[in-house]
matplotlib code that plots the C-alpha trace (Angstrom):
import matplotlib.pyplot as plt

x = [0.0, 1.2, 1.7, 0.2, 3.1, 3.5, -0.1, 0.2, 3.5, 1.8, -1.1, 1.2, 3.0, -0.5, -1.0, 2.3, 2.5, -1.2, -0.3, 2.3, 0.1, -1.5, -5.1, -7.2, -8.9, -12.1, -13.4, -12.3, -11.4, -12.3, -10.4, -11.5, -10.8, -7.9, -8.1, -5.0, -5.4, -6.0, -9.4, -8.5, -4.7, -3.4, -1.6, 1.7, 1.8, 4.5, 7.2, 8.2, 11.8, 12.1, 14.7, 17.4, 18.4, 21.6, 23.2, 23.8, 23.9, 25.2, 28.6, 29.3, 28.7, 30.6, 33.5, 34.6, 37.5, 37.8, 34.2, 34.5, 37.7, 35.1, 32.1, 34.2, 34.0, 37.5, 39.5, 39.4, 42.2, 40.8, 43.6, 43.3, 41.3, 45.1, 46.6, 46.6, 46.5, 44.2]
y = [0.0, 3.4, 5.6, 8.8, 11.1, 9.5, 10.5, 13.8, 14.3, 12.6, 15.1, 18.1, 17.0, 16.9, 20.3, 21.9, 20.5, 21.2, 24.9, 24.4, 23.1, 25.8, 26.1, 26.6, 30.5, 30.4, 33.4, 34.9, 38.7, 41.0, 44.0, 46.9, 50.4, 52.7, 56.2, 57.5, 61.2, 63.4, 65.6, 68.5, 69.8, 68.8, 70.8, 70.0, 70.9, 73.4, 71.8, 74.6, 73.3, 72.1, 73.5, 70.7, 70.9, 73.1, 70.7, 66.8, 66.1, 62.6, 63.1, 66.2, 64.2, 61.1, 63.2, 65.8, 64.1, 65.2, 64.6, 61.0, 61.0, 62.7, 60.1, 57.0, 54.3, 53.9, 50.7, 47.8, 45.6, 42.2, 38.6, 36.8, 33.2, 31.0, 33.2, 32.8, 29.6, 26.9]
z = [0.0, -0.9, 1.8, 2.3, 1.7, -1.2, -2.2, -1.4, -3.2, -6.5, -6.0, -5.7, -8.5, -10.7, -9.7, -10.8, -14.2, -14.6, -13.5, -16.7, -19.5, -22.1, -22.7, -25.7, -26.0, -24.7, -26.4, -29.4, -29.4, -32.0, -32.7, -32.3, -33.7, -32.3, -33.4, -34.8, -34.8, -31.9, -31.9, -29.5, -29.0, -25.8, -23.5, -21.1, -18.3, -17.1, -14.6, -12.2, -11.0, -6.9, -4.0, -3.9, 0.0, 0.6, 2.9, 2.8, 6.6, 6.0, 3.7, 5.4, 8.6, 7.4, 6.0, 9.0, 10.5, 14.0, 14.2, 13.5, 16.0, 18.7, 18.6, 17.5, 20.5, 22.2, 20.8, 23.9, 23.9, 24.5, 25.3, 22.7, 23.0, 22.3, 25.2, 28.8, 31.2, 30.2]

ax = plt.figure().add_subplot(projection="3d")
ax.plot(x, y, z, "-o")
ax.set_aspect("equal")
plt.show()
């Protein structure tokens, strides 16, 4: 007797290559008519241009020097795991 795993796995299996398999049209679709020219003149509308922000906190942030020095955490010193007794 098959087991049910092995069911289950076989029914699975059914489903994914069903998902794969192509299918007749159902309905047939007529084409219809697209209108080439345009009726009424359309108009654009005008881009006004945006404030770019005068500072870039992070770079100039990122880039200062003694500011990095000033906030950086202190370097610890820890023995190292193949040192000491044991």
């Amino acid at each position: 007797m098959i087991s049910w795993k092995k069911w289950a796995g076989f029914a699975a299996l059914l489903v994914l290559l069903s998902a794969c398999s192509t299918k007749a049209p159902t309905a047939s679709v007529e084409p219809t008519e697209v209108p080439t020219a345009i009726s009424e003149p359309v108009s654009t509308p005008e881009v006004l241009p945006t404030e770019v922000a005068a500072a870039d906190y992070c770079v100039s942030c990122h880039l200062d020097k003694d500011e990095l020095v000033r906030t950086a955490a202190p370097v610890v010193e820890s023995e190292s795991e193949s040192e000491g007794t044991g």
